[in-house]
C-alpha positions as CSV (number, residue, x, y, z in Angstrom):
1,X,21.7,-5.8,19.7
2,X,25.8,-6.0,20.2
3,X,27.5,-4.4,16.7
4,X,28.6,-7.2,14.7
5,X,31.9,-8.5,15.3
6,X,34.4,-11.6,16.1
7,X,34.7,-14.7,13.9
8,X,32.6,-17.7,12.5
9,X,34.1,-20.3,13.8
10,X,31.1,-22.6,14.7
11,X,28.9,-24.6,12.0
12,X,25.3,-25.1,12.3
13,X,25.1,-28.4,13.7
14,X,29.0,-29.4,12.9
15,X,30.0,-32.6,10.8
16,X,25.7,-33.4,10.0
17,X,25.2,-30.6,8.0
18,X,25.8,-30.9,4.2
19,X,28.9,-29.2,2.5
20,X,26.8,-27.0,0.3
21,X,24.9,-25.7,3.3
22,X,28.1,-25.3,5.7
23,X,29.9,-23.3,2.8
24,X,26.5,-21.0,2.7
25,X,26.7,-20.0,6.2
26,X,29.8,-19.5,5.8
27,X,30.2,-17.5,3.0
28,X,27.3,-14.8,5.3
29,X,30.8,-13.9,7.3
30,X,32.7,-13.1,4.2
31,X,29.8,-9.9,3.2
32,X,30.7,-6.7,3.0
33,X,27.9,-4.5,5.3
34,X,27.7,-1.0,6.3
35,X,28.7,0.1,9.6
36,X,25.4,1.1,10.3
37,X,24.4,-2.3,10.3
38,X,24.4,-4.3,13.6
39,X,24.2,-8.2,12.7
40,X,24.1,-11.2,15.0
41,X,23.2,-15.1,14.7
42,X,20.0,-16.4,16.1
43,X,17.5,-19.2,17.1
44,X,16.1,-20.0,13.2
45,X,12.3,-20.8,13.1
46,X,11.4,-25.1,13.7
47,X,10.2,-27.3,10.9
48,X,10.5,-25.1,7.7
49,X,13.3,-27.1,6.2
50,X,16.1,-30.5,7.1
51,X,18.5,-27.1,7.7
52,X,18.4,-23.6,8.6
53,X,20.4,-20.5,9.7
54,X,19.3,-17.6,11.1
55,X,20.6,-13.8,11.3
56,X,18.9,-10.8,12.9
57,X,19.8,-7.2,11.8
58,X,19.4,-3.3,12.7
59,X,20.0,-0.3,11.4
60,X,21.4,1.5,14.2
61,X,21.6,5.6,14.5
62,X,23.4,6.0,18.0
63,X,20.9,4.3,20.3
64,X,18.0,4.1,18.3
65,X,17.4,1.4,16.0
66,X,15.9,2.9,12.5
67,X,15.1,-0.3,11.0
68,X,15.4,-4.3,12.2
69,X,14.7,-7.5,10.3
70,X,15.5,-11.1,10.5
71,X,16.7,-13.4,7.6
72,X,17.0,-17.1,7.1
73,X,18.2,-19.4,5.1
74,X,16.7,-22.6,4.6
75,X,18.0,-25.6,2.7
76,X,16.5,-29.1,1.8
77,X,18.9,-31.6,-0.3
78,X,16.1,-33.1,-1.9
79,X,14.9,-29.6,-3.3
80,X,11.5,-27.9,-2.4
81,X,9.1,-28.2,-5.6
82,X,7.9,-24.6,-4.2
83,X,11.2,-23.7,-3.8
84,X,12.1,-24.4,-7.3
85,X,15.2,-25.3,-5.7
86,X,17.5,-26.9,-2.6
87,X,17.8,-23.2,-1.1
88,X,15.1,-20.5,0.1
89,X,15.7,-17.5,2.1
90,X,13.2,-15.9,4.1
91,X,13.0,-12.6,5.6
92,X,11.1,-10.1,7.8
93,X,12.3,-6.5,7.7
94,X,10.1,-3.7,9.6
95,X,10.2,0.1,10.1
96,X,8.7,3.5,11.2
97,X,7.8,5.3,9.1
98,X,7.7,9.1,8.1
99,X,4.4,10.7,7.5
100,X,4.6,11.9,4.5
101,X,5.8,8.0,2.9
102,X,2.9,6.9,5.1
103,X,0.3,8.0,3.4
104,X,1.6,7.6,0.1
105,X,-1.0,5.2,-1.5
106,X,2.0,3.6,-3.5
107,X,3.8,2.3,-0.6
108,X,3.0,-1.4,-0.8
109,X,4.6,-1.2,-4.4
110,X,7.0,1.4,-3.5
111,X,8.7,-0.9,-0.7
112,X,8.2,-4.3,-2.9
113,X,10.1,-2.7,-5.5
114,X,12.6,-2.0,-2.9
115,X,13.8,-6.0,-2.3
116,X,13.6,-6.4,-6.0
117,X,15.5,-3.7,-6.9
118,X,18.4,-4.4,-3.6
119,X,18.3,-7.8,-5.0
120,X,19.0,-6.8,-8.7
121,X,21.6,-4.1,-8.1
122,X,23.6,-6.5,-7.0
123,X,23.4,-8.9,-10.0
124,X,21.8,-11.4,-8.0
125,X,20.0,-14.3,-10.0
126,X,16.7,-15.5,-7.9
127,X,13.4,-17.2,-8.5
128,X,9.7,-18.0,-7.0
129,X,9.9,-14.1,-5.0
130,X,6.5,-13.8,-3.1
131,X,5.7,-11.4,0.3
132,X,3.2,-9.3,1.7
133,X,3.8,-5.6,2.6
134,X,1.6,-4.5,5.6
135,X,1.6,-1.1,6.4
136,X,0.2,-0.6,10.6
137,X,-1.2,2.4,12.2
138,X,-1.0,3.5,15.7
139,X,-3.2,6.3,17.6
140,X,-2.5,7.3,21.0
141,X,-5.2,8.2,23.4
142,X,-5.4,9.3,27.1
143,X,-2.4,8.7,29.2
144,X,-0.7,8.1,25.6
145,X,-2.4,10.9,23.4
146,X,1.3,13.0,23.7
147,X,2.3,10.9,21.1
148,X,1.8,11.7,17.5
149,X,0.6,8.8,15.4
150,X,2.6,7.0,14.1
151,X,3.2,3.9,11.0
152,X,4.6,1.1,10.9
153,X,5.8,-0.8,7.5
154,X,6.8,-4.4,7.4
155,X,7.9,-6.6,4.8
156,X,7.9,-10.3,4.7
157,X,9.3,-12.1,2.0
158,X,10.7,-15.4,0.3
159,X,13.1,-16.1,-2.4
160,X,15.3,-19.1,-4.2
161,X,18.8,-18.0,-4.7
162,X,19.8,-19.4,-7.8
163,X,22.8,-21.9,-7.2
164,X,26.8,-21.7,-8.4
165,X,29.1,-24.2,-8.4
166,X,28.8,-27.1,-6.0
167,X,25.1,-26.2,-5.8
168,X,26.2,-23.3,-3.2
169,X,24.3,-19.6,-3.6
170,X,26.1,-16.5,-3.6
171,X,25.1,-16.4,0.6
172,X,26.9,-13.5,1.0
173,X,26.0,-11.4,-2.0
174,X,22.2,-11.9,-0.8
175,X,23.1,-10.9,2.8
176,X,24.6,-7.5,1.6
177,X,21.6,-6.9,-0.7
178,X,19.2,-7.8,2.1
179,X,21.1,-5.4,4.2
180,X,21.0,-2.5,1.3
181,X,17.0,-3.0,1.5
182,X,17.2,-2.2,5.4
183,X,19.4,0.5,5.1
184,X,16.7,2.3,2.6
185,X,13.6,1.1,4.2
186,X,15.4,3.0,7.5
187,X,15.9,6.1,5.0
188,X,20.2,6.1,4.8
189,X,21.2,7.4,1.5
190,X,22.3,5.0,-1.1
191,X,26.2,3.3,-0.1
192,X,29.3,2.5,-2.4
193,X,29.5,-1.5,-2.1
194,X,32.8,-0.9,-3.0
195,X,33.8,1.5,0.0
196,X,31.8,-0.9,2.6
197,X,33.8,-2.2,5.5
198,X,33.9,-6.3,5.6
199,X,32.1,-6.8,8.8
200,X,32.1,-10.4,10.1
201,X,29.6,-11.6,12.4
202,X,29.9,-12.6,16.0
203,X,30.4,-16.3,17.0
204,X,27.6,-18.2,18.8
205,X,27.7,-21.2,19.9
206,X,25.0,-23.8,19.7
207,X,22.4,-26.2,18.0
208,X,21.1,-24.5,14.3
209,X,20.0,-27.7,12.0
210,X,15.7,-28.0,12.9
211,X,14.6,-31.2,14.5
């Protein structure tokens, strides 16, 4: 994944897209994310809402990647009666992990309790939350059985940002709080918001509005 960089200068699907949505996407270039964070646009998933954009994410420590995830937002005009609302984001975040924290019988809660909490440090006001935490194991044998065991948590995940003025969500705020939950779920120590670096994300060009 190429470190985050460049401009947004491309809207999902230009002129057809509505205002609220275009001033989401780009208010995601405007957070403020840790350099360890690597960020780029990509292919959202078909059918889930009229709209959607798409960024995946690692937590990079020189050429291995500690953590990765993917988060979208979705948006319908009409609203969602699920949704509670005309916005949803929806995310998929996934690391090793140590084992000691993998055999902690807590863990599901533990790393729940870590969206919640990334999402609440930052003063962020969001409804209808629901996920599954799955927590994998793998054992090596023969040709393989050099390698110790090893875990695997991932975290999947839905939530309505609440909406400001002009019916537009606080994009970026929910970006960098989505970033803070991969940064701990890959083990970095906790990060000033105020000393991050604004890191914008790279352009890329093509269709982003589902059929």
């Amino acid at each position: 994944m190429a470190p985050a960089q460049g401009q947004f200068s491309d809207h999902p699907n230009g002129a057809s897209a509505p205002p609220a949505f275009l001033k989401a996407v780009d208010a995601l270039g405007a957070a403020r994310l840790r350099p360890e964070v690597e960020v780029d646009p990509t292919r959202p998933p078909q059918r889930l809402a009229p709209h959607a954009y798409a960024l995946e994410a690692a937590v990079v420590d020189g050429d291995e990647d500690l953590a990765d995830g993917r988060l979208v937002l979705l948006h319908d005009p009409a609203g969602h009666d699920a949704w509670q609302g005309t916005f949803r984001l929806v995310t998929l975040v996934r690391a090793e992990l140590e084992p000691e924290m993998a055999n902690d019988p807590l863990l599901p809660e533990v790393s729940w309790s870590w969206l919640t909490g990334a999402l609440d440090a930052r003063g962020l006001s969001y409804g209808e939350a629901s996920g599954t935490v799955t927590r994998a194991s793998s054992h090596y044998f023969g040709g393989l059985s050099a390698r110790r065991p090893a875990t695997q948590i991932e975290i999947r995940a839905s939530w309505t940002p609440r909406e400001g003025r002009g019916g537009v969500p606080d994009a970026a705020a929910h970006l960098t709080a989505w970033c803070d939950l991969l940064c701990q779920i890959a083990g970095l120590p906790p990060s000033s918001p105020v000393d991050a670096p604004v890191v914008t994300l790279p352009q890329r060009r093509g269709p982003h509005q589902l059929p």
